[in-house]
C-alpha positions in Angstrom: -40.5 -22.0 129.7 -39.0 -25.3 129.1 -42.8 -26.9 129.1 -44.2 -24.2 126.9 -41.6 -25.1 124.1 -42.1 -28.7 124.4 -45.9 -28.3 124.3 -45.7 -26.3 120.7 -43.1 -29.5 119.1 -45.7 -31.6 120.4 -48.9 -29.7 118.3 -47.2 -30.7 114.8 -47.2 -34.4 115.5 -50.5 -34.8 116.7 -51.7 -33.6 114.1 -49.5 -35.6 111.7 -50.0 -38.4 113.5 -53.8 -38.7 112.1 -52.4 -39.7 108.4 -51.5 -42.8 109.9 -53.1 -45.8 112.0 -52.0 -47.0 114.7 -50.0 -50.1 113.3 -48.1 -47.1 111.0 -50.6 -47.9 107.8 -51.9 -44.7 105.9 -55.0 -43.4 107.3 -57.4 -42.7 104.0 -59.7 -40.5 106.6 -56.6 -38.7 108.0 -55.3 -38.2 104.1 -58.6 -37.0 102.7 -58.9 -34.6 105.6 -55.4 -32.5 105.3 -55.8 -33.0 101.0 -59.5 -31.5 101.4 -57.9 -28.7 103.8 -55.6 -27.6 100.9 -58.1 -27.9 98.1 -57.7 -24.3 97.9 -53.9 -25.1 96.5 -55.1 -27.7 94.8 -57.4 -26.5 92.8 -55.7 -23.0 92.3 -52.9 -24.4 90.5 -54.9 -26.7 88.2 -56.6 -23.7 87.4 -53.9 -21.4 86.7 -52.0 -24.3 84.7 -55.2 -24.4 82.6 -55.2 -20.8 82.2 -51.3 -21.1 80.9 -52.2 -23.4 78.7 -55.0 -21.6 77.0 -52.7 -18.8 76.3 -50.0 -20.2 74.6 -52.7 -22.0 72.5 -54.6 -18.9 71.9 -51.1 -17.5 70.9 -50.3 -19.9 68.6 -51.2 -19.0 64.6 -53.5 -21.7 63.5 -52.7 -22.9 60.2 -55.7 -24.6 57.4 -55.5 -27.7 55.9 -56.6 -28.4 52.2 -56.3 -31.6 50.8 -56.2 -32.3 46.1 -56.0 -35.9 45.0 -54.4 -37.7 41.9 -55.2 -40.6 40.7 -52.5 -42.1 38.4 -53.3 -43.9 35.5 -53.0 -44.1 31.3 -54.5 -41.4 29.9 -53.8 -41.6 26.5 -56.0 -42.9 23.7 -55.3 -45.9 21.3 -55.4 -43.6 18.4 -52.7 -41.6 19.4 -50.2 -43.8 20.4 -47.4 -45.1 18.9 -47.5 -48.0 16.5 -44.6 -49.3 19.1 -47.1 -49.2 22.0 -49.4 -50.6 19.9 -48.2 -54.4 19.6 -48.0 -55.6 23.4 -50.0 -54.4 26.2 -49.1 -51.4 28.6 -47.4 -52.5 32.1 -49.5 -51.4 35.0 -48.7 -49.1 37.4 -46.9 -50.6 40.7 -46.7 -49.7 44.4 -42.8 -48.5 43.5 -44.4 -46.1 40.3 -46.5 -45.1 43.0 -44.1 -44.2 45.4 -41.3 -43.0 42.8 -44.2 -40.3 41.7 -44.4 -39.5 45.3 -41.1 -38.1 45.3 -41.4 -36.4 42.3 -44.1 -34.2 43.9 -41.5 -33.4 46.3 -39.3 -32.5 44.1 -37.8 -28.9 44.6 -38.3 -28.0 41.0 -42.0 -28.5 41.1 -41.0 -26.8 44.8 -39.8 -23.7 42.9 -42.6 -23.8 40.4 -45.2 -23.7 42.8 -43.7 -20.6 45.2 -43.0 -18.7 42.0 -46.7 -19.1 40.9 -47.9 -18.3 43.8 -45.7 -15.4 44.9 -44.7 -17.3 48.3 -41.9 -16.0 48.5 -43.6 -12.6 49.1 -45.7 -13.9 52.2 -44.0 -13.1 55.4 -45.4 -16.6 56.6 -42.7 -18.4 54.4 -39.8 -16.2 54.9 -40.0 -15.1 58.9 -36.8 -13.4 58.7 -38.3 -10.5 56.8 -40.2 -9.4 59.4 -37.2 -10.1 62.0 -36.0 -13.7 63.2 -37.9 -15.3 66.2 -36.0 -15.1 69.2 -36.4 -18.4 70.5 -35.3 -20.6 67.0 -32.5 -18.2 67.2 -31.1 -19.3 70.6 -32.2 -23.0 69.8 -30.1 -22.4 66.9 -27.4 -21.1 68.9 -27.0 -23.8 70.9 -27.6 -26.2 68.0 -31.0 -27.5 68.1 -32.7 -27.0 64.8 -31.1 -24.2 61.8 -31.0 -20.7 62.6 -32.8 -18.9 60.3 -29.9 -16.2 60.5 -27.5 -18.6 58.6 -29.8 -19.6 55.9 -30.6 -18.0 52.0 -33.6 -16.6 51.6 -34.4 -19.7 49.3 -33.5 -22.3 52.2 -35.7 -20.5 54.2 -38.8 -20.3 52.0 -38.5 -23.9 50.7 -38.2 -24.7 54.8 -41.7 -23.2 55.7 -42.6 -25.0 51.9 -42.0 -28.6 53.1 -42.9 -28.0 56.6 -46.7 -27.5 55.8 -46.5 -29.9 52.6 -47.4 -33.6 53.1 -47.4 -35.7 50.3 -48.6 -39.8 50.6 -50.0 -42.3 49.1 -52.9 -43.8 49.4 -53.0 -47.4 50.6 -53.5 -50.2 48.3 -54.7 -48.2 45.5 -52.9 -45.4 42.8 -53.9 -42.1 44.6 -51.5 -40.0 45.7 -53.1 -37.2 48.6 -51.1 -33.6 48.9 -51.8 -32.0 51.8 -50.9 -28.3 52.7 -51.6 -25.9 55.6 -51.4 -22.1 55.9 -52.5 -19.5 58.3 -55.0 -18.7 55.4 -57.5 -21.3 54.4 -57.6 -20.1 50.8 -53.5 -19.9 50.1 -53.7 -23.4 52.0 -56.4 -24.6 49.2 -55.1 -22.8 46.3 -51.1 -24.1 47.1 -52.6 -27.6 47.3 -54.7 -27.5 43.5 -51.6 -25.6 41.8 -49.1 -28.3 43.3 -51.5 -31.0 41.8 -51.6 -28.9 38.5 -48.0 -28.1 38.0 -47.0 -31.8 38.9 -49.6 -32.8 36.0 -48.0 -29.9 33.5 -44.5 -30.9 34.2 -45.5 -34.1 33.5 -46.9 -33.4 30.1 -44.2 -31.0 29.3 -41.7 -34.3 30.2 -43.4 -36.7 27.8 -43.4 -33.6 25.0 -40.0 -33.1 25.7 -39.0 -36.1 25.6 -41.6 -36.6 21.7 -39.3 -33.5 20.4 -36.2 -35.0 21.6 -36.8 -38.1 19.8 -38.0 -36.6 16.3 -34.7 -34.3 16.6 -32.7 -37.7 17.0 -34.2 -39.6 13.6 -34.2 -35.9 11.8 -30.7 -36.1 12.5 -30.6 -40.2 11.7 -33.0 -39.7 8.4 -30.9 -37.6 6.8 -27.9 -40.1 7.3 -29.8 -42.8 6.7 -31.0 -41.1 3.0 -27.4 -40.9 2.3 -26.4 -44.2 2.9 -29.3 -45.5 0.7 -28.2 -43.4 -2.3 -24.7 -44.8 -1.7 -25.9 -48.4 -1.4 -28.3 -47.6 -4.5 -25.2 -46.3 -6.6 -22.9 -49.2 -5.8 -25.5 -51.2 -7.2 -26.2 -49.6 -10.3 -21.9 -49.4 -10.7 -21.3 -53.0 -10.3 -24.6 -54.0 -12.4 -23.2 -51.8 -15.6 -19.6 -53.1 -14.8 -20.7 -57.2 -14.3 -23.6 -56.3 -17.4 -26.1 -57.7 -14.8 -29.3 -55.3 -16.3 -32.3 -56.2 -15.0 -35.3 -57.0 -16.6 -39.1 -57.4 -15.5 -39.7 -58.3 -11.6 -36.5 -57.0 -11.0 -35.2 -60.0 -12.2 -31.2 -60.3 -14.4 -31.9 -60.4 -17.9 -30.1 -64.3 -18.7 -33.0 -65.6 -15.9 -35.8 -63.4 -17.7 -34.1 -65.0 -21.5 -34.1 -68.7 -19.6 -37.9 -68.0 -18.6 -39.1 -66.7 -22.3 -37.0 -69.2 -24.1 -38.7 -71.9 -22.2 -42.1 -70.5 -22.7 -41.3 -70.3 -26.2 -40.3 -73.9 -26.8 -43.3 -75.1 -25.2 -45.8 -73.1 -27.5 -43.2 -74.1 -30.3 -43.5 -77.6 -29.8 -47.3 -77.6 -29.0 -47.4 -75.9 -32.3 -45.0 -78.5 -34.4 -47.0 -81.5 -32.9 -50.6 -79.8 -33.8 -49.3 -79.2 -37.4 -47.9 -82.7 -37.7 -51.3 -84.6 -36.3 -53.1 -82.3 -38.9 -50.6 -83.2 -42.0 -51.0 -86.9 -41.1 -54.4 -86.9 -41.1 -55.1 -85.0 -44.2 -52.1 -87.4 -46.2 -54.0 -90.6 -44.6 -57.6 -89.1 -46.0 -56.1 -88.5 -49.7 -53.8 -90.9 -50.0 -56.8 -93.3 -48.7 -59.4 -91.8 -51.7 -61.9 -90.4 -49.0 -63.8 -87.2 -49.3 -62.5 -85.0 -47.0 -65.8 -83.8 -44.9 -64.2 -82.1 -42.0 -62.9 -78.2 -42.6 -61.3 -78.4 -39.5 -58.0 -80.3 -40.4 -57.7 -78.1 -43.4 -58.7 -75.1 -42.0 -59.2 -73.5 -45.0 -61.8 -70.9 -45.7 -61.9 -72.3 -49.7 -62.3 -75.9 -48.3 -65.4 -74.9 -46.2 -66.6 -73.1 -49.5 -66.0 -76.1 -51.4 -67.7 -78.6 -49.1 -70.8 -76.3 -48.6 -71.0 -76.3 -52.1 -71.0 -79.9 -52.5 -73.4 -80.7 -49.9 -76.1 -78.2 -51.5 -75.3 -80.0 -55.0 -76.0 -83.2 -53.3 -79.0 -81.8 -51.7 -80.1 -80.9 -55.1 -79.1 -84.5 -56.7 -81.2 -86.3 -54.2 -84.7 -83.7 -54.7 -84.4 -84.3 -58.5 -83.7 -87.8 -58.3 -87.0 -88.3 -56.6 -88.8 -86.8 -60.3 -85.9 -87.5 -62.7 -83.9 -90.5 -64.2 -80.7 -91.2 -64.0 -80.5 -90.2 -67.9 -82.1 -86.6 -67.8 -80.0 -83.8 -68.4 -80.3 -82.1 -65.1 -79.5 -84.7 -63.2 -76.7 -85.5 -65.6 -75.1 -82.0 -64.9 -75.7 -82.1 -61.4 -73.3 -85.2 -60.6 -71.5 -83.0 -63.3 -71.0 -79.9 -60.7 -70.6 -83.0 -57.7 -67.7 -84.8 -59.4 -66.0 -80.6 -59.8 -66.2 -80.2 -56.3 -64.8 -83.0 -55.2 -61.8 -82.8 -57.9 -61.6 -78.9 -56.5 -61.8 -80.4 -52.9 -58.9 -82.8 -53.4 -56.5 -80.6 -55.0 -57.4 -78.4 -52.5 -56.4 -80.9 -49.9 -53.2 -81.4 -51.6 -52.4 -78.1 -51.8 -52.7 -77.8 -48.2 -51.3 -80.8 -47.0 -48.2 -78.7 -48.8 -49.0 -76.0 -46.7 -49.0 -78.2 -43.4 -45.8 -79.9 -44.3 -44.2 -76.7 -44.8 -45.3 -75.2 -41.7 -44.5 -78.2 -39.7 -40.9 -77.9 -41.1 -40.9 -73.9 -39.9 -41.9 -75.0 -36.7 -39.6 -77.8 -36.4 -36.6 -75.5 -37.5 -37.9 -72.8 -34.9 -37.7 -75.7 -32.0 -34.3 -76.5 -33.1 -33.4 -72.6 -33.0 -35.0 -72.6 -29.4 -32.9 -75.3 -28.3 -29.6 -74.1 -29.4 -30.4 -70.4 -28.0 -31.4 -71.6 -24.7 -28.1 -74.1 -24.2 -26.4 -70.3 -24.8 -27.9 -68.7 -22.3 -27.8 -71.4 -20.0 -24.0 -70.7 -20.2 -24.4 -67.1 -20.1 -26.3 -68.1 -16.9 -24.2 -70.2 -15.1 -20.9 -67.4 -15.9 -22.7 -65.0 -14.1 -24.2 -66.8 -11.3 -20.9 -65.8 -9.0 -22.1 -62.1 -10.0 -25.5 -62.3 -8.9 -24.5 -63.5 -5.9 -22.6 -60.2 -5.2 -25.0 -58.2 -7.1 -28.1 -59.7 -4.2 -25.6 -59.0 -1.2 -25.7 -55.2 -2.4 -29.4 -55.3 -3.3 -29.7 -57.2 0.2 -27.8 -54.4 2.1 -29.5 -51.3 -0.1 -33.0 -53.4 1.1 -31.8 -53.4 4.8 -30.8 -49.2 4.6 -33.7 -48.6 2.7 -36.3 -50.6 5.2 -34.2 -48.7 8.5 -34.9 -45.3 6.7 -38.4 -46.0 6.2 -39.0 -47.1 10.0 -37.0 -44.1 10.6 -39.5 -42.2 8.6 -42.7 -43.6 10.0 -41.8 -43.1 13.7 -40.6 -39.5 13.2 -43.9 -38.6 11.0 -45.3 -40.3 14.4 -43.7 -38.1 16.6 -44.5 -34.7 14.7 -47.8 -35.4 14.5 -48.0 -36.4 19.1 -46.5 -32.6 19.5 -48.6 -31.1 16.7 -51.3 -32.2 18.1 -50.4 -32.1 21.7 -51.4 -35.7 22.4 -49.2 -36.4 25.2 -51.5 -36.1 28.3 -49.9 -36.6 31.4 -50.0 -39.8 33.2 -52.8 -39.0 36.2 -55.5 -36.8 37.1 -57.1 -34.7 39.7 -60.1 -36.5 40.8 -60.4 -33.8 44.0 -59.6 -30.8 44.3 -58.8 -28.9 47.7 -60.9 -26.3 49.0 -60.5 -23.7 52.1 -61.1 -25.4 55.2 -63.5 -24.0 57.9 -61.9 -24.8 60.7 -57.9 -24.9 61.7 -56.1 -28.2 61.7 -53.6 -26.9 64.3 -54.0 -26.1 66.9 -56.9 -27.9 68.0 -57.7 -25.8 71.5 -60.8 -28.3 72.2 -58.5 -31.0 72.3 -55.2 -29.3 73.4 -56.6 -27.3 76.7 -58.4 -29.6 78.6 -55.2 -32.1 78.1 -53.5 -30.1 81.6 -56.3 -30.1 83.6 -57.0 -33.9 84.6 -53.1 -34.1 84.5 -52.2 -31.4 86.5 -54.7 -31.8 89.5 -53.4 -35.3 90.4 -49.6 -34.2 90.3 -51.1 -31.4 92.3 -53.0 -33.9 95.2 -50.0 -35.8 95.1 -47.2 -33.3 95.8 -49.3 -32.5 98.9 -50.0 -35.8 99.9 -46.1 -35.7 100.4 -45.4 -32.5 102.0 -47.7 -33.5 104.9 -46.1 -37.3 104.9 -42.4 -35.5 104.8 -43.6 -33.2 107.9 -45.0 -36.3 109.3 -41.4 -37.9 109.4 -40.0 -34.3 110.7 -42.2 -34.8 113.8 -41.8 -38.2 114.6 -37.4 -37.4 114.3 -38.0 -34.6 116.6 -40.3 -36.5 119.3 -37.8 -39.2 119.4 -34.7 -37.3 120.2 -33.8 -36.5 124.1 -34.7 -34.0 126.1 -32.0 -31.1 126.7 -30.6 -30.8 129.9 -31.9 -28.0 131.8 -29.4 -25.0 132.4 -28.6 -22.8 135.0 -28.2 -23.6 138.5 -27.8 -27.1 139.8 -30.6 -28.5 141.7 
């Protein structure tokens, strides 16, 4: 009995024993051997860890990915824009614009926007509580891992599931920003994506039009106080000028100035006018007082002078034919130097008379200067008396000029501004340059990729943990072989 017992111990470790050499190293023959005896395990529990996983893939809902791009840039034309904008050049748009815009897509207005256009909030996708909480994010959330849904608003919940299958980036090194979006169904998934893209680009526009009415209800506001404080400026002018008796004339210009600028003008022509009527007297006295005909009708300027010398020349003319037939004796040549010695008496008196003339005009125009002189000495004092009132009178005109030039600035820029919201010209700052469409195939889960992940994992853990059971039964044998025997019982020998 005793043999029989010791015989079955001894089976185990022989068979152990073939793992290992005999200098104790692993036996690669021996290993291969037992492993390829228990392929059966082996391969069974790959397979059924396979199988696992393909269920709780198959289980999962896929979910559709659509993609829109923007690209930001300036959209608005030259002819629309501001005469502000107009004078220096535009900044261009940086990585932090970029980013900032980003986060405005985000945003949980545009958020709100975008569920309420596309009745989200309806889907039972985005609001699982309505058709009863999972079980397992409510004991997660139990235990504090993650939000139970149990404790949220509806809104929380649907804006939740909003951002979990929104992804918004931008592009690197350039100005396009991607929004990505997944759904269960390929068309909500491309149709969220293009109405994000298109509310972001209306509540863009409706900022900058916002922001036009804003400004043309500020200067509507500032016009109309700036209009008053011209006609105030306007009338404390008009008061101080009828108080001081500081009317202006021409070129808005005070009327002692304006009499200072005519009296001078005046003097000039009067003195041009004395000196011509003196050089013409002196000449005319120096040509009778002298004897000499007087030839030129110039300096007498005389229409009976002119008369008088034409006259004398055709006598002459007819003197000098007849003198050619005739002698000095004959009758007709006798009257014509007759007629020529008339004329020249008529001619002389004539010259008197208007030397006469000259000298009296010369007088005229010598008291006239004199007149001048004395009347511009008085205004010059009128002048320089009001010079400390013109001063005061240009520091009102100077502030009415500074009101008035503010209200017209004032006017320009809100004519401006009426006419960028009549006309809506306010695009917004980017555009779509591609839009999303329904994907064909889901983004998650990927089963291709996802399955055959356990398999090549799983059979190596597999070979492994049986690679040690049979070395832990090896060191089982070898304890057991090396304790000692147990004394026989019964009788004694």
């Amino acid at each position: 009995m005793l043999f029989s017992k010791k015989s079955k111990a001894v089976a185990p470790l022989a068979a152990a024993t073939t793992l290992f050499a005999a200098n104790g190293e692993p036996d690669m023959r021996g290993l291969g051997r037992v492993l390829w005896q228990k392929k059966a395990r082996i391969f069974g529990f790959t397979l059924l860890v396979a199988g696992a996983a393909f269920l709780i893939v198959d289980t999962i809902t896929p979910r559709y990915q659509s993609e829109a791009r923007l690209l930001l840039e300036t959209r608005d034309s030259v002819f629309l824009r501001a005469e502000a904008d107009k004078i220096g050049e535009r900044s261009a748009i940086d990585p932090e614009a970029v980013t900032s815009q980003v986060q405005l897509v985000l945003s949980r207005d545009l958020a709100r926007e975008v569920i309420k256009k596309e009745m989200l909030a309806d889907n039972p996708e985005f609001d699982p509580a309505s058709s009863g909480l999972p079980a397992l994010r409510a004991i997660l959330g139990a235990f504090g891992v993650g939000r139970d849904p149990g404790t949220m608003s509806r809104e929380e919940r649907i804006l939740e599931a909003y951002y979990e299958r929104l992804n918004v980036y931008a592009v690197e090194k350039s100005r396009v920003i991607a929004i990505s979006f997944s759904s269960a169904n390929p068309e909500l998934a491309a149709l969220t994506a293009n109405t994000i893209a298109e509310t972001y680009l209306r509540m863009q526009q409706a900022t900058k039009q916002e922001q036009t009415r804003a400004a043309g209800f500020w200067l509507a506001g500032e016009i109309e106080k700036m209009r008053a404080k011209v006609a105030d400026a306007e009338a404390k002018i008009e008061d101080y000028r009828s108080r001081a008796n500081l009317f202006a004339g021409s070129n808005n210009t005070s009327l002692p100035s304006q009499q200072l600028t005519e009296i001078n003008s005046q003097i000039a022509a009067a003195r041009g006018q004395k000196a011509d009527l003196e050089a013409r007297a002196r000449q005319l006295r120096d040509l009778i007082s002298s004897g000499k005909p007087i030839e030129s009708a110039d300096i007498a300027n005389s229409e009976t002078m002119r008369r008088l010398i034409e006259q004398r020349i055709a006598v002459r003319a007819q003197l000098a034919e007849q003198s050619t037939t005739l002698l000095d004796q004959h009758p007709r040549i006798k009257e014509l130097k007759a007629q020529t010695a008339e004329i020249d008496r008529q001619i002389q008196v004539e010259g008197e008379r208007l030397l006469r003339q000259l000298d009296n005009d010369t007088n005229v125009a010598r008291d006239r200067l004199t007149s001048l002189v004395a009347n511009i000495d008085q205004v010059k004092k009128l002048a320089s008396q009001t010079n400390e009132q013109d001063v005061q009178l240009r520091a009102l005109e100077r502030e009415a000029k500074t009101q008035r030039d503010l209200l017209e600035s004032y006017l320009v820029k809100y004519r401006e501004a009426s006419a960028r919201d009549s006309v809506n010209a306010a695009p917004a700052e980017a555009r779509i340059i591609s839009r999303a469409t329904p994907a064909a195939k889901p983004a998650y889960p990927k089963k291709a990729a996802v399955v055959p992940v356990p398999s090549p994992n799983t059979m190596p853990f597999s070979t492994k943990s049986n690679a040690r059971s049979a070395a832990a039964r090896f060191s089982s044998s070898r304890s057991i072989s090396a304790s000692p025997a147990a004394p026989p019982t019964g009788g004694s020998p």
